[in-house]
Residue, then its C-alpha position, 0 to 999 in steps of 0.5 A: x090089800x093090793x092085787x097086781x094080777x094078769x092070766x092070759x091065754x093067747x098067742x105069740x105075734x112074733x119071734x120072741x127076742x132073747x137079750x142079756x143085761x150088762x149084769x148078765x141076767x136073761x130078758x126076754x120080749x115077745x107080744x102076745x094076742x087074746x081074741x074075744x068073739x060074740x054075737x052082734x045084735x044082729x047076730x054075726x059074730x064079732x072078733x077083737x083082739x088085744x095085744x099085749x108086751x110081755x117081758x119075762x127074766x131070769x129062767x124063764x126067759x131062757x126057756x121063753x126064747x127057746x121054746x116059743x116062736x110066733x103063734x105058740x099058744x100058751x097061759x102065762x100068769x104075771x103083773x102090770x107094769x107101766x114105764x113112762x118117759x120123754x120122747x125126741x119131742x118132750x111129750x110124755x110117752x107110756x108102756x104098759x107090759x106084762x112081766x111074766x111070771x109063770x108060762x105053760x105051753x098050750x100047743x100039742x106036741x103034734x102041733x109044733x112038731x114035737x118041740x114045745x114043752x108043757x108044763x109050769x115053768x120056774x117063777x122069776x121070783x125063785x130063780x133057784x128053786x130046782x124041782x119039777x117044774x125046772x125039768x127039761x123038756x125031754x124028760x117029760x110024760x105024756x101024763x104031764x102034758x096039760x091040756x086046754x080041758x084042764x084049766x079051771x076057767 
């Protein structure tokens, strides 16, 4: 059995950017930060941070570049992929991404000015699955809204 399995929870380093294939299918690029902090030996506190590409399709594509903007704070569950190819100089060149399946808005409503949306979002692998998880964002409760408590880890 084989496992292809990323949650992260982070914050987007840049506007993400929204485009459509030739066949009409959205696709949607952003990066993404995850810092891990600790005490040194010494006891001062250290700081790395990582960054990640994320791509997501289809729907929630669509709602990635409407609702997310640089330093939006969500969870997003997805798989490694890497893509190689052969640069101007004929050396081998690697990307690593993240393609998204799953994204919850961590902001508070407050803190973006009312517009983010919380909740779970439609998998790209069931583009046509209505339900609650596919409701617009202003149909939602103030009971719906996930707050950072709530995560199991």
């Amino acid at each position: 059995m084989d496992l292809n399995k990323v949650m992260l929870i982070g914050r987007v380093t840049q506007d993400p950017e929204v485009r459509t294939t030739p066949s009409g299918v959205a696709v949607t690029s952003f990066g993404l930060a995850t810092n891990l902090y600790w005490n040194d030996q010494q006891g001062q506190r250290q700081e790395k941070v990582e960054f990640h590409n994320i791509v997501a399709w289809r729907k929630l594509a669509e709602i990635c570049g409407q609702y997310l903007h640089k330093g939006s704070k969500i969870y997003l569950e997805g798989r490694l992929q890497t893509s190689s190819w052969d640069d101007q100089s004929g050396n081998k060149r690697y990307r690593t991404e993240v393609i998204a399946d799953n994204m919850i808005m961590l902001d508070r409503k407050s803190d973006s000015g009312g517009s983010s949306y919380s909740g779970p979002q439609e998998q790209s692998n069931a583009p046509t699955q209505q339900g609650p998880e596919a409701q617009a964002p202003s149909t939602q409760t103030q009971e719906d809204e996930i707050s950072v408590e709530d995560i199991p880890f």
